[in-house]
Rosetta silent file (secondary structure, phi, psi, omega in degrees, C-alpha in Angstrom):
SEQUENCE: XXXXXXXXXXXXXXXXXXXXXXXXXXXXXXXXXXXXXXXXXXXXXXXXXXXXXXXXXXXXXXXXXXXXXXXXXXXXXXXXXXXXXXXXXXXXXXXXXXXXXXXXXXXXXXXXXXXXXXXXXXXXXXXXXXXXXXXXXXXXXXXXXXXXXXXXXXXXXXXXXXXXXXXXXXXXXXXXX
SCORE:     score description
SCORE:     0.000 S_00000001
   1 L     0.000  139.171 -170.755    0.269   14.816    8.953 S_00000001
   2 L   -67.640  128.584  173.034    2.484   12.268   10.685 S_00000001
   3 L   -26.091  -56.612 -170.836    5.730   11.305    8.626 S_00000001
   4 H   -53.056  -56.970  155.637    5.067    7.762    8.868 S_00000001
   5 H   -67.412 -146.861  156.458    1.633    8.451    7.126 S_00000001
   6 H    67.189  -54.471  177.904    3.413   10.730    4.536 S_00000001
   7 H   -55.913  -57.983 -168.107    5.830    7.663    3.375 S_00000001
   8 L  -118.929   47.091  173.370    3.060    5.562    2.820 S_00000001
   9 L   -87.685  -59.949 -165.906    0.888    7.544    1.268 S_00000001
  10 L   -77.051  -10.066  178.248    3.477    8.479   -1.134 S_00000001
  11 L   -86.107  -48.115 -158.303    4.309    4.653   -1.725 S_00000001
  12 L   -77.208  -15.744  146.278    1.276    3.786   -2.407 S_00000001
  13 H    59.266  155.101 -159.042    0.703    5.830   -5.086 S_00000001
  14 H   -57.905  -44.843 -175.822   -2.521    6.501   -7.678 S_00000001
  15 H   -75.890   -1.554 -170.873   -2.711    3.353   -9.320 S_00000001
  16 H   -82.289  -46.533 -171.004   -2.469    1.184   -5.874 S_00000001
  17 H   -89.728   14.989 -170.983   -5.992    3.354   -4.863 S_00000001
  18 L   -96.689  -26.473 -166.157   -7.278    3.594   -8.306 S_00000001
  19 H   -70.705    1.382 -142.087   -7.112   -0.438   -8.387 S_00000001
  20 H  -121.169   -6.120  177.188   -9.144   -0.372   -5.766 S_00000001
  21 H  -108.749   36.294  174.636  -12.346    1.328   -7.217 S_00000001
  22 H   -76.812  -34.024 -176.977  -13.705   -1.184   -9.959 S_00000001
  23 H   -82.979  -12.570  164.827  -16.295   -2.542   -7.603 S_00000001
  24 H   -52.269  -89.172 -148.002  -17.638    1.240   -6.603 S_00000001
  25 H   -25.651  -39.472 -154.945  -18.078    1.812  -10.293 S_00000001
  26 L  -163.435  130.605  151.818  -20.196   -1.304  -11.358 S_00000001
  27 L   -58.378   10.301  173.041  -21.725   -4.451   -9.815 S_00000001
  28 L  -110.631  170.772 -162.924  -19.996   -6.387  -12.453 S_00000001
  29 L   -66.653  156.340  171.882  -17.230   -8.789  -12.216 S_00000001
  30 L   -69.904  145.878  146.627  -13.298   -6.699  -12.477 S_00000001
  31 L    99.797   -5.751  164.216  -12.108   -6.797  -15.584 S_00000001
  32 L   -57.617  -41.776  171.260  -15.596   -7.014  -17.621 S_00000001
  33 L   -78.473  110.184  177.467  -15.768   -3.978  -19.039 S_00000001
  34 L  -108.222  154.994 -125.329  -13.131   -2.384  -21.197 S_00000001
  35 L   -88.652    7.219  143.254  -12.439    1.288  -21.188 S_00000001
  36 L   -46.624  -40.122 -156.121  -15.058    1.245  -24.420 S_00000001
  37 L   -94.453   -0.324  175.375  -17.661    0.579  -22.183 S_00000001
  38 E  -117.487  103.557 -175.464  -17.095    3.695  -19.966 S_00000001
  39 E   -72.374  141.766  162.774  -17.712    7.308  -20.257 S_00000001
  40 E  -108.980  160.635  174.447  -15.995    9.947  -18.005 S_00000001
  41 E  -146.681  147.456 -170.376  -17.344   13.523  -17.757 S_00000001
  42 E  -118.451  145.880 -176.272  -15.884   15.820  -15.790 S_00000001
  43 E  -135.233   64.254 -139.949  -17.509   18.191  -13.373 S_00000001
  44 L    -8.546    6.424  155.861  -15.147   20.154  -11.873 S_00000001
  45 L  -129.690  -13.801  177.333  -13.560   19.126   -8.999 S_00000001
  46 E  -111.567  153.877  164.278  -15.432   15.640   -9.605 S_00000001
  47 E  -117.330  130.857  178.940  -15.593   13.225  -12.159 S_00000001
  48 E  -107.048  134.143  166.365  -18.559   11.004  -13.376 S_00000001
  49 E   -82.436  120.651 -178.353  -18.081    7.666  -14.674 S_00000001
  50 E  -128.045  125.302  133.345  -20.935    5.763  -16.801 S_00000001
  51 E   -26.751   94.344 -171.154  -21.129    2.123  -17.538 S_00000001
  52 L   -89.065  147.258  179.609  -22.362    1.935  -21.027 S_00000001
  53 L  -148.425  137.312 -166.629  -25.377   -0.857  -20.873 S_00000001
  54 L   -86.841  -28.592  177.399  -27.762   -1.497  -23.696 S_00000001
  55 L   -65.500  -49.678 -163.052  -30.145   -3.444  -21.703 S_00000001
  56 L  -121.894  144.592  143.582  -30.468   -0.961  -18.486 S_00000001
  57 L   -17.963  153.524 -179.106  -29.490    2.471  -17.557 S_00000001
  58 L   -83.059  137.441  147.967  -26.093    3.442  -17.648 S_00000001
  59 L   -75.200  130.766 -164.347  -24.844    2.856  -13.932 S_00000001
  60 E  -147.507  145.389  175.253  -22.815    5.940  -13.175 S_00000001
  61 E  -120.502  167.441 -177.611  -20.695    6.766  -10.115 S_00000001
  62 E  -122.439  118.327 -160.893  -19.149    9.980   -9.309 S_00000001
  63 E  -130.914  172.090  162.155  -15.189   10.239   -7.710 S_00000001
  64 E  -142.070  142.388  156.834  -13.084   12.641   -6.587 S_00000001
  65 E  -105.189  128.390 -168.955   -9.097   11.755   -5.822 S_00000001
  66 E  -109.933  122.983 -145.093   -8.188   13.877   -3.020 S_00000001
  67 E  -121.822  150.142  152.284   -4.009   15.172   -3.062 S_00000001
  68 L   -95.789  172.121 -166.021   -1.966   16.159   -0.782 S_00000001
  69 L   -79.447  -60.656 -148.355   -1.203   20.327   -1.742 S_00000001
  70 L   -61.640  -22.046 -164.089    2.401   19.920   -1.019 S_00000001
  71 L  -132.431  -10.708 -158.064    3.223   16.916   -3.377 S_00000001
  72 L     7.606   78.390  175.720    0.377   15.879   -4.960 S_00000001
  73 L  -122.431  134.326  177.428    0.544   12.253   -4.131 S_00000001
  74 E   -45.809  140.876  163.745   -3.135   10.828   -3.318 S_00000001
  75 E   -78.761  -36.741 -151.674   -4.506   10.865   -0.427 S_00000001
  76 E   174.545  133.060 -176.606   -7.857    9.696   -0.815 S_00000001
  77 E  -125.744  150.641 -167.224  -10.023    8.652   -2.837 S_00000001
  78 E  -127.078  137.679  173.988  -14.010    9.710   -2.464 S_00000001
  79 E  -134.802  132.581  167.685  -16.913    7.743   -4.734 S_00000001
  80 E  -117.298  133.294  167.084  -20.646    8.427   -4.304 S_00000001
  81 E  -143.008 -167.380 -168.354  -23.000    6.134   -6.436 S_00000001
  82 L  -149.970   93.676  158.047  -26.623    4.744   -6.071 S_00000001
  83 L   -22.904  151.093  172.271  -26.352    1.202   -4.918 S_00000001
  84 L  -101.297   -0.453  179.590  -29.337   -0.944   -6.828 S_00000001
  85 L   -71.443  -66.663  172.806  -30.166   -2.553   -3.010 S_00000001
  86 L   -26.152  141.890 -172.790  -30.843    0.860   -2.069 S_00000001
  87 L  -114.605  -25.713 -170.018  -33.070    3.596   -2.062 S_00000001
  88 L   -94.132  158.456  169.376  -30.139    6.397   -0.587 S_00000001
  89 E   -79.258 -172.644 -176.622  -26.649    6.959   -2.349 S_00000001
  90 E  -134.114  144.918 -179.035  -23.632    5.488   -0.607 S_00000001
  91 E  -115.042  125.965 -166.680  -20.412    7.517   -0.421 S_00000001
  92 E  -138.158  116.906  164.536  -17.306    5.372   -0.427 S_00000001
  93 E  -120.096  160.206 -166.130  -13.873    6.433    0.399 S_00000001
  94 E  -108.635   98.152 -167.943  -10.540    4.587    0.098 S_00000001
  95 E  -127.065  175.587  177.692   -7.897    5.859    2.174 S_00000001
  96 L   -47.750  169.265  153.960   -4.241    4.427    3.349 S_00000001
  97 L   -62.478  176.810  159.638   -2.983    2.036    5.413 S_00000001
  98 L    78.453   33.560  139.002   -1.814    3.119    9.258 S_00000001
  99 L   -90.575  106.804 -113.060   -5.282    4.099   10.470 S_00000001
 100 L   -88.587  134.704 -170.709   -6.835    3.785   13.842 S_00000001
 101 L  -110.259  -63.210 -132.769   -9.787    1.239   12.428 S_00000001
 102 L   -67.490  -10.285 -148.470  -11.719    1.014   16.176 S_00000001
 103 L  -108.531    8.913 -159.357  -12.442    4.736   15.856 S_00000001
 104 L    38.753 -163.496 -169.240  -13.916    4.582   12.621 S_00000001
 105 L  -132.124  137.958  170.267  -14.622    7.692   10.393 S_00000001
 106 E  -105.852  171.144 -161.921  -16.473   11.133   10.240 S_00000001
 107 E  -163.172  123.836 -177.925  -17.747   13.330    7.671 S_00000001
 108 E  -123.625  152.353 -176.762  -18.778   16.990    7.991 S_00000001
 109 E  -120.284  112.238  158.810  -20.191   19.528    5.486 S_00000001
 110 L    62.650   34.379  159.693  -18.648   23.348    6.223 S_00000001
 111 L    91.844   10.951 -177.962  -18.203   22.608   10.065 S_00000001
 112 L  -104.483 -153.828 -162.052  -21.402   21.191   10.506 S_00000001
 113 L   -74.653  106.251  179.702  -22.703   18.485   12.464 S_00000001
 114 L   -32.042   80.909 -170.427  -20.588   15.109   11.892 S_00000001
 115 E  -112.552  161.861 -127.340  -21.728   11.935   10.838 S_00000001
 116 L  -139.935  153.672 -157.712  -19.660    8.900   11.941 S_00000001
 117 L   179.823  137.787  165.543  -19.274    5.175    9.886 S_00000001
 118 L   -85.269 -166.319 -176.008  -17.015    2.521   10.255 S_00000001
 119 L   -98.183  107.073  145.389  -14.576    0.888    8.153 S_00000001
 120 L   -68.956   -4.475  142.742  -15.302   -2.237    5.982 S_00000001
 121 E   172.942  149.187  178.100  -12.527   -3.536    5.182 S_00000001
 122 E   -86.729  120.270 -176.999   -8.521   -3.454    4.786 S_00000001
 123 E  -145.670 -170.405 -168.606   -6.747   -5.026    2.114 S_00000001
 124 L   -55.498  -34.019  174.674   -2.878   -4.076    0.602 S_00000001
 125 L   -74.330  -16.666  177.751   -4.045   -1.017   -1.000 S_00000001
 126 E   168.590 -162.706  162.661   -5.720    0.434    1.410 S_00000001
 127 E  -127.459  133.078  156.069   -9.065    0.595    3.653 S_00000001
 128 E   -76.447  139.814  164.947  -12.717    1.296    2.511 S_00000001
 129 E  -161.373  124.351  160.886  -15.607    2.446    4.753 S_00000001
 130 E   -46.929  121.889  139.321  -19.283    3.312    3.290 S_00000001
 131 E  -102.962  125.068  174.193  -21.314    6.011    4.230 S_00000001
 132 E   -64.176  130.514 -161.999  -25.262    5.731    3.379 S_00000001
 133 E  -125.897  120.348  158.230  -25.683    9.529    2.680 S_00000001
 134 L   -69.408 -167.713  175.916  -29.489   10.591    3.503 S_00000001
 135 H   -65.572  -32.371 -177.415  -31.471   13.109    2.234 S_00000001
 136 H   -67.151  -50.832 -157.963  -30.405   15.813    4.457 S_00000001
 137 H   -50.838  -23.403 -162.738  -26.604   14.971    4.328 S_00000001
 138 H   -80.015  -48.828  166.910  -27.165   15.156    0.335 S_00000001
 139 H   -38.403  -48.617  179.379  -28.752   18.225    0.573 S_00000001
 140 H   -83.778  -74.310 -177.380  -25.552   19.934    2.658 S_00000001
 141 H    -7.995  -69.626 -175.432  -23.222   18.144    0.445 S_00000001
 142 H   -53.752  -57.086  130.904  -25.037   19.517   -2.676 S_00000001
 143 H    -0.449  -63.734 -168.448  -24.808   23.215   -0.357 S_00000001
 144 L   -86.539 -155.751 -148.602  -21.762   23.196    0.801 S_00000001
 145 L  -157.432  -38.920  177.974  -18.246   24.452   -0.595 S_00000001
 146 E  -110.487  130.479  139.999  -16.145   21.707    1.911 S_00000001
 147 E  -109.303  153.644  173.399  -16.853   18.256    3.261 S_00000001
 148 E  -100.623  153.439  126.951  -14.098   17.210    5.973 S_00000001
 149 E  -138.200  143.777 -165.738  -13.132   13.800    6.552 S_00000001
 150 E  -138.503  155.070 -164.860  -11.502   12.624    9.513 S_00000001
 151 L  -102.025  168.409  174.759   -9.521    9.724   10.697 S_00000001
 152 E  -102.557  164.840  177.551   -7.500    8.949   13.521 S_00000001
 153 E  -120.729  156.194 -175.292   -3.958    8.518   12.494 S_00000001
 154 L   -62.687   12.386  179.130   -1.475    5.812   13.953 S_00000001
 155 L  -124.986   40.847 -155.380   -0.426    7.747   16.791 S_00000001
 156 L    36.337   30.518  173.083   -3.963    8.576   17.620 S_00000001
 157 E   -60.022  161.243  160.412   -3.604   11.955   16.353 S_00000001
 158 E   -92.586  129.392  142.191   -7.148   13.193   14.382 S_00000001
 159 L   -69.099  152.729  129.932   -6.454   13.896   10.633 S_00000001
 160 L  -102.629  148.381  153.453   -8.776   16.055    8.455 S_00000001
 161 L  -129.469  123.973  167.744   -9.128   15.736    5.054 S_00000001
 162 E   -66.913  127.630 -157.098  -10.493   18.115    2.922 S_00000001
 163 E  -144.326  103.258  152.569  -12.924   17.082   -0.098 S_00000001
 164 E   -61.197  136.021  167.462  -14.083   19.948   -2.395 S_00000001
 165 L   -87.597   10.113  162.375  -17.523   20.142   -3.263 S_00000001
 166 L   -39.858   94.931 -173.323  -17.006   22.143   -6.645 S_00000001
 167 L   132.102  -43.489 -153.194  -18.885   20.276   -9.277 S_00000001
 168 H   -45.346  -47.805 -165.598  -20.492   18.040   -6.597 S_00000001
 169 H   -74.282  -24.409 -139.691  -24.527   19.344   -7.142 S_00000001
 170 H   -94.913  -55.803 -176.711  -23.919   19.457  -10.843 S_00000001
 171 H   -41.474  -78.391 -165.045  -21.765   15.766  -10.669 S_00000001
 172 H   -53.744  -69.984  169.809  -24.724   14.157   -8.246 S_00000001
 173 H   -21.318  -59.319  167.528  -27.691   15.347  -10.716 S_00000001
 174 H   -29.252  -94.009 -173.783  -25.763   13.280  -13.438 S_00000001
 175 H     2.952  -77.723 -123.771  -26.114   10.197  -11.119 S_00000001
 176 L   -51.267  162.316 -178.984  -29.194   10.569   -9.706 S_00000001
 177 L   -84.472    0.000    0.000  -31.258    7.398  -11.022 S_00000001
């Protein structure tokens, strides 16, 4: 990984990408909810989050924060939840600044066959980009032991990042609506 990436990765630090995942979590305004109103459960390599709601189902998302090995300083943060627009989940990760935006981002399960999603949008903490995960992709996901995902970096190099799926079928069941 390029130095330059490496700095500000390490600047930006867990609570800069953690602020950045209230609106994954919930469709409610930031700052509605107090840490009463939320369960976590853990599923090994993932975590599930639930919205408690008295009216409705609990809305529950699923994350993973993705490290680097050498330092464990974040990397990346991965969310999958089940939009209420929607009929598919959406997988949302949150990665640094100093990424090639035009080339958008891919996502592989165990080397397989790639599927590619842009970026929606940059702000000080970081960048977001969606992926609508179909049935099949859910299906490998749920399958597979690895997902990759990779970025261009600012000196067009390609990054991978690795995102264990340990937990992941057991984590996504939780969800499901």
């Amino acid at each position: 990984m390029p130095n330059s990436l490496t700095q500000n990765l390490c600047r930006m630090g867990l609570l800069s990408l953690l602020a950045l995942s209230p609106n994954a979590f919930s469709q409610q305004q930031p700052g509605a909810a107090s840490s009463n109103d939320v369960t976590t459960e853990s599923f090994q390599d993932w975590e599930v989050r639930c919205q408690r709601n008295a009216e409705e189902p609990a809305p529950c998302a699923m994350s993973q924060l993705v490290t680097h090995p050498d330092s464990d300083q974040p990397l990346m943060q991965v969310i999958l939840d089940y939009p209420p627009q929607i009929d598919d989940p959406v997988m949302s990760f949150f990665v640094p600044l100093g990424v090639r935006l035009a080339a958008g981002l891919q996502l592989s399960v165990d080397n397989g066959e790639p599927i590619q999603f842009p970026y929606q949008v940059c702000q000080e903490q970081g960048c977001r980009a969606d992926a609508p995960i179909e049935a099949s992709m859910l299906q490998q996901l749920r399958s597979g032991s690895t997902a990759t995902l990779s970025m261009i970096d600012p000196r067009g190099e390609r990054m991978d990042l690795d995102i264990s799926l340990i937990g992941f079928t057991d984590a996504s069941t939780r969800i499901a609506p």
